[in-house]
C-alpha positions in Angstrom: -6.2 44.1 -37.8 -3.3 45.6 -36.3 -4.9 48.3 -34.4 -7.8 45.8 -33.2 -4.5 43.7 -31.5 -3.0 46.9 -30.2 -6.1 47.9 -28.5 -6.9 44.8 -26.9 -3.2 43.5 -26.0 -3.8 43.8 -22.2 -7.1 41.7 -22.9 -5.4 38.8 -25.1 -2.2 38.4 -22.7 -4.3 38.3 -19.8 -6.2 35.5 -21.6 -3.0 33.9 -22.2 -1.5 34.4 -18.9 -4.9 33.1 -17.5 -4.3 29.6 -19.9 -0.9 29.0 -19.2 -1.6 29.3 -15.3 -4.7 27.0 -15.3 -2.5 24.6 -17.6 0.5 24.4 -15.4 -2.2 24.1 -12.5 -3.9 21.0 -13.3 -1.4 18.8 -15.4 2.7 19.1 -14.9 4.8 17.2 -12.1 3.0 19.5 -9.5 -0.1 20.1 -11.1 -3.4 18.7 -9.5 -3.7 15.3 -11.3 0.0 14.9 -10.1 -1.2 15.6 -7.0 -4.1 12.6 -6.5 -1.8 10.1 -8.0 0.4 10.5 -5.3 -1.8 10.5 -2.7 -3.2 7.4 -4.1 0.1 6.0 -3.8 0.9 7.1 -0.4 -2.5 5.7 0.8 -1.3 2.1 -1.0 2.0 2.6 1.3 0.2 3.4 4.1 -1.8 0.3 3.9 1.5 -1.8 3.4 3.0 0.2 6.0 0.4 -1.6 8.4 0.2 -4.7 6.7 4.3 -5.3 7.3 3.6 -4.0 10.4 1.1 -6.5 11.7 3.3 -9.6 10.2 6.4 -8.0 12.1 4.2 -8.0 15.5 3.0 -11.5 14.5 6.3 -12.3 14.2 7.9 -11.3 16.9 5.3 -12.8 19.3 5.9 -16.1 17.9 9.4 -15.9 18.9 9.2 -14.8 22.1 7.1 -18.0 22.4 10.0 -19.9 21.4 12.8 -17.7 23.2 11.5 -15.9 26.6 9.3 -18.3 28.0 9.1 -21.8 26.1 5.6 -22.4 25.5 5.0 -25.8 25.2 2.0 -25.9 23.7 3.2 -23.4 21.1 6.2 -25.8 20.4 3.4 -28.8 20.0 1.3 -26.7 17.5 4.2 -26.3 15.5 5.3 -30.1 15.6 2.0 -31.0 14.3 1.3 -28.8 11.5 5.3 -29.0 10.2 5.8 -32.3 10.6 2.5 -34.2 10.5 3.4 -35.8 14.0 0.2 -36.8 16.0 -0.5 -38.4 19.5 -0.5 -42.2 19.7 -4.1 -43.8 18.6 -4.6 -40.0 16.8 -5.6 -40.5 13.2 -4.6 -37.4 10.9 -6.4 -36.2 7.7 -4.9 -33.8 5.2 -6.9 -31.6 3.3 -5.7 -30.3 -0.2 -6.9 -27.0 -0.9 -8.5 -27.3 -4.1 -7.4 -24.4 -6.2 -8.6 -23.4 -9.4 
């Protein structure tokens, strides 16, 4: 048995070499499963990247509505959906989302 392991040692710590490689390859903190997790996760950040992005444009135009140049139909919009306040003879309906 010991002669069978001396003549093929280069063969069996290639083999191992060859596992542990491939091992530390696909799993580990840099290994390849590693590696689409965070993709995935950069990909979510991305999409919240643009996401917060859009609100903070949103955002922004609304109060340069209210700042610049005062829009006065902005500042009517805003009476009427905060407040409830209609014109005279104006009847207003609320609608209740109904949510399950």
């Amino acid at each position: 048995m010991l002669q069978l392991i001396k003549k093929n040692y280069f063969l069996l710590i290639s083999v191992f070499l060859i596992f542990y490689f491939v091992f530390n390859l696909v799993s580990g903190e840099r290994g390849l499963f590693s590696y689409i997790d965070k993709k995935v996760i950069l990909s979510d950040l991305k999409n919240e990247e643009l996401s917060l992005a859009k609100k903070i444009e949103d955002i922004d135009h609304k109060n340069s509505l209210l700042s610049d140049n005062l829009d006065l139909d902005f500042i009517e919009t805003l009476i009427r959906e905060r407040f409830l306040f209609g014109k005279e003879d104006e009847t207003i309906y609320i609608i209740k989302k109904n949510e399950n």
